[in-house]
C-alpha positions in Angstrom: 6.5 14.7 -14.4 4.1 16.4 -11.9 1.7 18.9 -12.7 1.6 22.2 -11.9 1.1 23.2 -8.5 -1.1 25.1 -7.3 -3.7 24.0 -9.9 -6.2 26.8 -10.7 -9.0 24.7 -11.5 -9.0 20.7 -11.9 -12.7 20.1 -14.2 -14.6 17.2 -14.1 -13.3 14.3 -16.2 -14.9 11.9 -18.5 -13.0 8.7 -17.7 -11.9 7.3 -21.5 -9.1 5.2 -20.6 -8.8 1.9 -22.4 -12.4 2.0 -23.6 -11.0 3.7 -27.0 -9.1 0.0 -27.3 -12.2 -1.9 -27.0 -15.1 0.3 -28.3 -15.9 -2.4 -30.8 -16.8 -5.1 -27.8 -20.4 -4.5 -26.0 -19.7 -4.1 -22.4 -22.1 -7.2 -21.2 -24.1 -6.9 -17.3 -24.5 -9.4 -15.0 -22.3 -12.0 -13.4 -20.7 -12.8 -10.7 -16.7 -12.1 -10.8 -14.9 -14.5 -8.6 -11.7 -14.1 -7.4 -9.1 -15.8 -4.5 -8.4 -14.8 -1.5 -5.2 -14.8 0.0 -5.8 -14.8 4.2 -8.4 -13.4 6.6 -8.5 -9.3 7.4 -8.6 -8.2 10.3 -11.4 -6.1 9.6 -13.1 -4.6 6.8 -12.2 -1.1 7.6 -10.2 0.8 4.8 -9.3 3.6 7.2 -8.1 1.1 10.0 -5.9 -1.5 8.1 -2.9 -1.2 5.9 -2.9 -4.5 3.9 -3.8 -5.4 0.3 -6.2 -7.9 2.0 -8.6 -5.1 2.8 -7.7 -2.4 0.3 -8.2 -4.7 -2.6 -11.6 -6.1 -1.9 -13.1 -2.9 -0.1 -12.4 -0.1 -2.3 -15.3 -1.0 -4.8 -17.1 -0.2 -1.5 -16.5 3.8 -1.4 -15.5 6.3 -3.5 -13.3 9.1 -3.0 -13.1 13.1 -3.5 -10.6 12.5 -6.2 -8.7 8.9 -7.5 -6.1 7.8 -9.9 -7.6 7.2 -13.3 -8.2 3.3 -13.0 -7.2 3.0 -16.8 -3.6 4.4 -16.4 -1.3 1.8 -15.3 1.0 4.8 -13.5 -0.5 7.0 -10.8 0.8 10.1 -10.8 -1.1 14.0 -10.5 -1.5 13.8 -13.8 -4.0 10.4 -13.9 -5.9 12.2 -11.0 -9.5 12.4 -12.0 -13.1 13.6 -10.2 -14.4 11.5 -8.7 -17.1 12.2 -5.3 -15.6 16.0 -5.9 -16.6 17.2 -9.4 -13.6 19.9 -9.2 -11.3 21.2 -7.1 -9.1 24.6 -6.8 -6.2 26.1 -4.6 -6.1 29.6 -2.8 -3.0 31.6 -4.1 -1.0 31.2 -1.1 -1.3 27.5 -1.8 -2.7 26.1 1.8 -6.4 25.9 0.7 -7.7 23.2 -1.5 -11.6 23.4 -2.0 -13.7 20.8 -3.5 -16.9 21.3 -5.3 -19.3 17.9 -4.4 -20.9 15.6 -7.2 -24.7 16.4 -6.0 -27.6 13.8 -5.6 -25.4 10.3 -4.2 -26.7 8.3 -1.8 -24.7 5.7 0.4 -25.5 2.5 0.4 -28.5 2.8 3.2 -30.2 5.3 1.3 -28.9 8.8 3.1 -27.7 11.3 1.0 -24.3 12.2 0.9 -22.9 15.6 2.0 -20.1 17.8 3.0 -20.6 17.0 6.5 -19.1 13.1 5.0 -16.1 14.4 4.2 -15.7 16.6 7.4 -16.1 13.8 9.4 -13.9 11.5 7.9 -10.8 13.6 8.4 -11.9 14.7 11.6 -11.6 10.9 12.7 -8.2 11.0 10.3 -6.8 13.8 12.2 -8.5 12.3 15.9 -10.8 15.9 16.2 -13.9 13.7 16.6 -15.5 12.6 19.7 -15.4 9.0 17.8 -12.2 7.3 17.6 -10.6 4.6 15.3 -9.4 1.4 16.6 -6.6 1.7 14.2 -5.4 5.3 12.6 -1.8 4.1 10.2 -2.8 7.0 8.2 -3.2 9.7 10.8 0.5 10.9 9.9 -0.6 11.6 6.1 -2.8 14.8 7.7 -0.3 16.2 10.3 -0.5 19.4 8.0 -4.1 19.5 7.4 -5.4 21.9 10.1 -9.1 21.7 9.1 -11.6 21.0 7.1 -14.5 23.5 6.5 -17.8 23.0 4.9 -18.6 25.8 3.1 -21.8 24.8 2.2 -24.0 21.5 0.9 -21.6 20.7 -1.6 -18.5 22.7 -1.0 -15.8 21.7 1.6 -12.5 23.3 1.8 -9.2 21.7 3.4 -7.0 23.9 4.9 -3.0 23.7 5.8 -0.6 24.5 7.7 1.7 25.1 4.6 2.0 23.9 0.9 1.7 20.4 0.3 1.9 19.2 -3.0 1.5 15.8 -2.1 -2.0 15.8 -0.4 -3.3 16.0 -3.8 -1.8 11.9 -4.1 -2.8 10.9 -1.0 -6.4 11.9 -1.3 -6.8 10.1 -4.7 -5.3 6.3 -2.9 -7.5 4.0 -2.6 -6.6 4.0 1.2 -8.6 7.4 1.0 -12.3 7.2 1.1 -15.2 9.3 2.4 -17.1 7.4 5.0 -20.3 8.2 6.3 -21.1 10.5 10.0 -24.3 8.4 10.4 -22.2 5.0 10.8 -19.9 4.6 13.7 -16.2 3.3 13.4 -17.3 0.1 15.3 -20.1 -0.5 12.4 -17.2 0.2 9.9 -15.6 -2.4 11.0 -18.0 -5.4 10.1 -20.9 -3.8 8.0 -19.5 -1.1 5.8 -21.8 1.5 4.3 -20.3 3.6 1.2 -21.2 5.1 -2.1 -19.4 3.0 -4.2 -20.5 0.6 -7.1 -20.6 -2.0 -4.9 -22.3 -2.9 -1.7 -20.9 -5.1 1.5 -23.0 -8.1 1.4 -21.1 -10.1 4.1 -17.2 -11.2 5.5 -16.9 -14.5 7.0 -13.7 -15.2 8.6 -11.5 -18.1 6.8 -14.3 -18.1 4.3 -15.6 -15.2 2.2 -15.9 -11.6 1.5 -19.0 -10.7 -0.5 -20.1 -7.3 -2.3 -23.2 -6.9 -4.6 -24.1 -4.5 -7.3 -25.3 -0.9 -6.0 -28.2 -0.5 -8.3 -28.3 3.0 -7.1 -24.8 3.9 -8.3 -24.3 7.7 -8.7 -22.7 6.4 -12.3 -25.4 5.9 -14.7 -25.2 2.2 -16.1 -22.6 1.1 -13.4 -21.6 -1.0 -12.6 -21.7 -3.9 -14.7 -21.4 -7.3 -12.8 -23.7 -8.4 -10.5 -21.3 -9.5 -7.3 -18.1 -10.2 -6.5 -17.0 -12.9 -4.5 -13.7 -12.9 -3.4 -12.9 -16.7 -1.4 -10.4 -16.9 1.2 -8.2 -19.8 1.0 -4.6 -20.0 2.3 -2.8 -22.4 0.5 -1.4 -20.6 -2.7 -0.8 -24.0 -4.2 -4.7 -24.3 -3.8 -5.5 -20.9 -4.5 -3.5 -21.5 -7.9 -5.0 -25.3 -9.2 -8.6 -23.4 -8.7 -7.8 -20.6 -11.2 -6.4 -23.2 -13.3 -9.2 -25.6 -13.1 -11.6 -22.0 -13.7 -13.1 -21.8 -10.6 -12.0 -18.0 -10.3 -12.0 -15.9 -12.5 -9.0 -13.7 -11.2 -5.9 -14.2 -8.5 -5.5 -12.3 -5.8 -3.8 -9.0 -6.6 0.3 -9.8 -7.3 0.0 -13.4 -5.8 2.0 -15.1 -8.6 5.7 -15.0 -8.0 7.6 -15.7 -10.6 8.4 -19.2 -10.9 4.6 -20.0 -10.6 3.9 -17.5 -13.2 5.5 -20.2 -15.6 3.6 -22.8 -14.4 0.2 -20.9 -14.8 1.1 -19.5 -18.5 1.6 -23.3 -19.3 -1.8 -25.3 -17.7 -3.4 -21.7 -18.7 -2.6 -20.5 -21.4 -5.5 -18.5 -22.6 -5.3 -16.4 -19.5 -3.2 -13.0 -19.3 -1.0 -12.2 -16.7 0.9 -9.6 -16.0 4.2 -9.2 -13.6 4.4 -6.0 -12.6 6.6 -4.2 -10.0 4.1 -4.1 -6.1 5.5 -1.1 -4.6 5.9 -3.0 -1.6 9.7 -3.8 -0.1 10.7 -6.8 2.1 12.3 -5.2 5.2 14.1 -5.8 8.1 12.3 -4.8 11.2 14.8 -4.7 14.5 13.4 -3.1 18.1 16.0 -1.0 18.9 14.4 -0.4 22.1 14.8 -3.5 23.4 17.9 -5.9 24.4 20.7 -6.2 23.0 19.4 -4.8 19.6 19.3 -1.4 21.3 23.2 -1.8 20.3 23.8 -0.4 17.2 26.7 -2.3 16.1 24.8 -5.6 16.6 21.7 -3.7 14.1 24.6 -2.9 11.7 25.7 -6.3 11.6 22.4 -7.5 10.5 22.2 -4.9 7.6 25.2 -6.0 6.6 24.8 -9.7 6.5 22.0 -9.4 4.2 23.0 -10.7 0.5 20.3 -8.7 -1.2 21.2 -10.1 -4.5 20.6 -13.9 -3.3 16.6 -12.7 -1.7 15.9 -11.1 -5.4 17.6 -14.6 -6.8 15.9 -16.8 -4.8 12.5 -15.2 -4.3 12.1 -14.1 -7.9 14.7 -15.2 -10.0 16.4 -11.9 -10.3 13.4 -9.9 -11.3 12.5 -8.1 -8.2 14.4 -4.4 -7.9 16.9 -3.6 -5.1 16.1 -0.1 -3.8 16.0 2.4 -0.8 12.7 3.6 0.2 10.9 4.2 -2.3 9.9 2.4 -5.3 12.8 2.1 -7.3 13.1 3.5 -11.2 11.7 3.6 -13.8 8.0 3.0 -12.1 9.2 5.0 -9.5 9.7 8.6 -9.7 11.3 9.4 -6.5 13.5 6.1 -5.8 16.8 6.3 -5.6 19.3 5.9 -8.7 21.3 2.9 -8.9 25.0 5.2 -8.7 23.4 6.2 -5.2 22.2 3.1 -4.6 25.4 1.3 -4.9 27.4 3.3 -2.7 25.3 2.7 0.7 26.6 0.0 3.1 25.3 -3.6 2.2 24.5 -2.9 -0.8 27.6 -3.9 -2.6 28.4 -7.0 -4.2 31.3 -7.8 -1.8 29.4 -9.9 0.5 32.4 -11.4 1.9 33.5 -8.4 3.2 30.2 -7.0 4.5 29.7 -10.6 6.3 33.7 -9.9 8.2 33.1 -6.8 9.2 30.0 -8.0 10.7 31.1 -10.6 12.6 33.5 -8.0 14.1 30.7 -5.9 15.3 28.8 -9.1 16.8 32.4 -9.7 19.0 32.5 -6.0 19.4 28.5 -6.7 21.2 30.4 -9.7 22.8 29.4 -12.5 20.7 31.0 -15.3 18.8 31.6 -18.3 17.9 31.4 -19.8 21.6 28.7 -17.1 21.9 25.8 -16.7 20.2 22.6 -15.1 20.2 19.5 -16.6 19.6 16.5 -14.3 18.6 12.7 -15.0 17.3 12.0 -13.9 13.5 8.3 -13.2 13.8 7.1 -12.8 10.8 3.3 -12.8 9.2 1.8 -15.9 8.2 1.7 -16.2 4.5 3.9 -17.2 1.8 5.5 -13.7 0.4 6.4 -13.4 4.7 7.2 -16.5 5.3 9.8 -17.6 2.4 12.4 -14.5 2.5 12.0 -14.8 6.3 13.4 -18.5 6.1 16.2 -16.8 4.0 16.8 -14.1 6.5 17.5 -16.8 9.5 19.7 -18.2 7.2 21.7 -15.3 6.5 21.7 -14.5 10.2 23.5 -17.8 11.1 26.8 -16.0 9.6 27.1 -13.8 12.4 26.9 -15.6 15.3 22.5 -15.5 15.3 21.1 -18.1 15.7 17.1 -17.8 14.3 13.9 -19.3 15.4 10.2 -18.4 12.9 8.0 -17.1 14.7 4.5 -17.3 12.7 1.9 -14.5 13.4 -1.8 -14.8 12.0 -2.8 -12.1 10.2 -5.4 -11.1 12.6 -2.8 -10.4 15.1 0.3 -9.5 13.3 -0.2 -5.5 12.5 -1.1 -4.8 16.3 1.8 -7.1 17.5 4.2 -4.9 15.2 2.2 -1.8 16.0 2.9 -1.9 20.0 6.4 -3.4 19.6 5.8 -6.8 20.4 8.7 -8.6 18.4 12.5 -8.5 18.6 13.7 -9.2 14.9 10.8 -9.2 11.8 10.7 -10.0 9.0 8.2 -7.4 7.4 6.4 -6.7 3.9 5.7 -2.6 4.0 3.5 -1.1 1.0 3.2 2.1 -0.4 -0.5 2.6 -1.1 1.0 5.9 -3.2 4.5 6.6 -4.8 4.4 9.9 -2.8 7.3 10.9 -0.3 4.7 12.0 2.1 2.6 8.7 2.3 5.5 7.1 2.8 8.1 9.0 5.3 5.9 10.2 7.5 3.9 7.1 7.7 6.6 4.7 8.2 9.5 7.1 9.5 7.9 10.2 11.6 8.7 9.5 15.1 5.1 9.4 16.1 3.7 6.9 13.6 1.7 4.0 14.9 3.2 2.6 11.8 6.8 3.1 12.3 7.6 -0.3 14.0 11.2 0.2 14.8 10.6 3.2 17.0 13.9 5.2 14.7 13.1 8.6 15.5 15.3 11.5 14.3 14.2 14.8 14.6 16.7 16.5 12.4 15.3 14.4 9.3 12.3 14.6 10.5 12.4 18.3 9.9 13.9 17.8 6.8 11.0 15.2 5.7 8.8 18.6 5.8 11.0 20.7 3.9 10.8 18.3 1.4 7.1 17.8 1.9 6.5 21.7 1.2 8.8 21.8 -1.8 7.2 23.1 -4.8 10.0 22.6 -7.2 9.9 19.3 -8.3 13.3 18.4 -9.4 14.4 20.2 -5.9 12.0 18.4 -4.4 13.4 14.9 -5.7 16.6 15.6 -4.9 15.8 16.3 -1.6 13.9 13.2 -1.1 16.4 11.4 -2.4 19.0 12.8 0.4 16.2 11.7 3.1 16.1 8.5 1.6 19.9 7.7 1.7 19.9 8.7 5.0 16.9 6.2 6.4 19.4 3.3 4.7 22.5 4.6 6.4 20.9 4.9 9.9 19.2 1.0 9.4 15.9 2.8 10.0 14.2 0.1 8.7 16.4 -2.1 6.4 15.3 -2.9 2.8 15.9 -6.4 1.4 13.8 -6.0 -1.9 11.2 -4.0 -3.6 8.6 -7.1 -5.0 7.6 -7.7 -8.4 4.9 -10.3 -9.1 1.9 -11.2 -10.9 -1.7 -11.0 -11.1 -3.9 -13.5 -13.6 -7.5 -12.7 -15.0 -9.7 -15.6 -17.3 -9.9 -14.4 -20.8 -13.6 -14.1 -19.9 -12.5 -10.8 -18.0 -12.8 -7.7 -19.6 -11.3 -4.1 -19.0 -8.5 -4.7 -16.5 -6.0 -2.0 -16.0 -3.0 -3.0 -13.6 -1.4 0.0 -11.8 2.3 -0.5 -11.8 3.2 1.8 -9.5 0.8 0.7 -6.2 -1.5 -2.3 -5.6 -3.6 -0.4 -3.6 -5.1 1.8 -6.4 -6.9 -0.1 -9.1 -9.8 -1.9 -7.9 -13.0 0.1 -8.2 -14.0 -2.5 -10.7 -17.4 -0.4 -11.6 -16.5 -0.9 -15.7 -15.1 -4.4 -15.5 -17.4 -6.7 -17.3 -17.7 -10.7 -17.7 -17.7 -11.3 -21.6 -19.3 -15.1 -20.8 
């Protein structure tokens, strides 16, 4: 359940987590924590990118006003703790959150930090500074926030347009950090400054990302390794043989499917890994702008093609979760219930009926069997992309479409998506937060760089706000849950899957929490520790 909202006053928090568990081991510094790397980012910039691939190795970089507790494996408004804020409190009415700011950190070049920081980062959120991002995907998450005041050397206040429960969430994602007024987007980009326990050493492309221990960390004793490397290498068959043969100490975040989770617990035994659900769905993305798919029969033939039930088979033995939106129950707090679930098209087990009445639409569109249409799947390239996009050209063959891969490097793929550059995709979205605001009005509001299909529709678009402003949350679920049903029935953006995989750490690792409800979360990695 959520807390109550507003909150008078939120104190400072000693962080206790699982250190009660392991108070009888020394926590040993030093060491270099080494872990894969899945592809190349496109930049290093937390504020400009929305992949794992940057939020994973980058948030030990920065800190935030407030962040999930990184030793409770559910985020939720209860597991928010201090964090660059040392409290916080709302106004009465409910549309004022002010923050009271931990006093005396530096960034990483030695300036202090101030108020001003956090001005000026959601001034370049909300595009009120004379400095722009390349890249804003989380502009829509602050379409409410109106300003933000400093009220003095350590006190800022944020001020909205109405209540919003959710900003509260959104604030404590790792996707959230303050960044600095002295450094310029551009700098961001390449050479990151922050506060965090860790400080940007150097990113080579198709090589390396490297961070080293801020000895000035505003955490006394923090943190305790030396460096972490993370290596970028693009085969996950080679990525896997060098954890196995220990020459890193961690995979990259949810890499493991499942049937390679058996074949790591049996070369490595002595390692843990958990499989956990990724809050991130495999979707259909169609351009409904463009030729012929601006038909909507031909669109609703492709949602109903899909055999949900063979991608969760295939891709992970039945363990991944079929879902709406959001991340389905029981990690999920707002996801739709399976008795919803079941009754939206394409969703039933009746394939062979969803697949006839599709091929009635395609000759409805005027193709057929003599007919056919052949499309590009672009799709990003890495494994989790590319595999249930080969089963999505397969699936397309039954209505007359006829499917070509199309393989987009990472560097490219979120600005080819972004301005609309594809027909049919085959897309991975994730939610950095299991908040309806993070994720309707970043993926669904009609003026979202990040909502790649172009749906627009006002009418839930207003209702997206009601929801948003709901303080009731049972009302509020319920709500969200009507939004949600909606986004399926209109195809906004098709759901295939909501992923579950695994992540795998060397016994040698100490103090790993895995956050079950976001991959995006977890990795401040200022108390993990190399017991070696």
């Amino acid at each position: 359940m959520r807390g109550s909202y507003p909150r008078a006053v939120a104190l400072a928090a000693i962080v206790i987590g699982s250190f009660a568990a392991s108070s009888a081991i020394a926590q040993k510094s030093g060491g270099t924590l080494k872990i894969s790397h899945r592809d190349t980012p496109p930049s290093v910039s937390m504020h400009e990118e929305a992949t794992v691939s940057v939020a994973a190795p980058m948030m030990a970089v920065f800190n935030n006003l407030v962040v999930y507790d990184q030793h409770k494996p559910i985020n939720s408004t209860e597991t928010i703790v201090p964090e660059l804020a040392e409290s916080w409190s709302w106004s009465q009415d409910a549309k004022v959150l002010t923050f009271q700011l931990r006093q005396g950190v530096q960034w990483h070049d030695g300036k202090p930090f101030t108020a001003e920081d956090v001005k000026c980062t959601w001034d370049l959120l909300t595009e009120k500074s004379k400095q722009k991002f390349r890249k804003n995907p989380r502009e829509t998450w602050y379409t409410n926030l109106k300003d933000v005041k400093v009220d003095g050397p350590h006190q800022v206040s944020f001020h909205l347009g109405r209540p919003q429960p959710g900003i509260l969430a959104m604030l404590a994602a790792g996707y959230s950090p303050v960044y600095p007024c002295h450094v310029s987007p551009a700098q961001m980009r390449t050479k990151p400054i922050g506060t965090g326990p860790f400080k940007f050493v150097e990113f080579k492309q198709n090589e390396f990302i490297k961070l080293a221990k801020n000895p000035n960390y505003w955490k006394q004793g923090k943190p305790y390794l030396d460096a972490i490397e993370w290596t970028i290498v693009r085969s996950r068959s080679t990525r896997i043989l060098g954890f196995v043969a220990g020459e890193f100490h961690m995979t990259f975040p949810v890499d493991i499917t499942v049937p390679l989770l058996k074949d790591i617990t049996s070369q490595r035994p002595q390692a843990t890994c958990e499989l956990q659900p990724t809050n991130v769905s495999v979707n259909l993305l169609v351009n409904r702008d463009a030729p012929p798919f601006d038909n909507a029969k031909i669109r609703r033939a492709m949602l109903l093609t899909m055999d949900r039930k063979a991608f969760i088979d295939i891709l992970s033995e039945g363990k991944n979760d079929m879902g709406g939106a959001l991340l389905p129950p029981p990690e999920g707090q707002w996801g739709l219930p399976p008795e919803r679930l079941a009754k939206l098209p394409g969703y039933g087990g009746d394939m062979a009926k969803n697949r006839n009445e599709a091929r009635k639409l395609m000759q409805e569109a005027g193709y057929g069997p003599n007919k056919r249409l052949a499309v590009k799947v672009s799709t990003r390239n890495i494994e989790v992309y590319r595999d249930p996009a080969v089963i999505l050209i397969d699936h397309l063959k039954e209505i007359y479409i006829d499917a070509e891969l199309d393989i987009i490097d990472t560097s490219q793929w979120y600005g080819r998506i972004a301005r609309k550059e594809y027909a049919v995709g085959l897309n991975l979205t994730g939610s950095s937060v299991d908040e309806p605001d993070a994720y309707f009005f970043e993926n669904y509001a009609c003026a979202s760089e990040r909502n790649y299909t172009k749906y627009c529709n006002a009418d839930l678009e207003k209702k997206m706000v009601a929801q948003s402003q709901e303080l009731d949350v049972k009302k509020r679920q319920k709500m969200v849950w009507d939004i949600d049903e909606q986004l399926q029935l209109d195809g906004a953006r098709p759901i295939i899957s909501h992923g579950r995989a695994a992540t795998c750490w060397q016994p040698e690792v100490k103090n790993v929490t895995m956050h079950r409800n976001s991959i995006y979360n977890g990795w401040r990695w200022d108390d993990i520790w190399l017991d070696k």
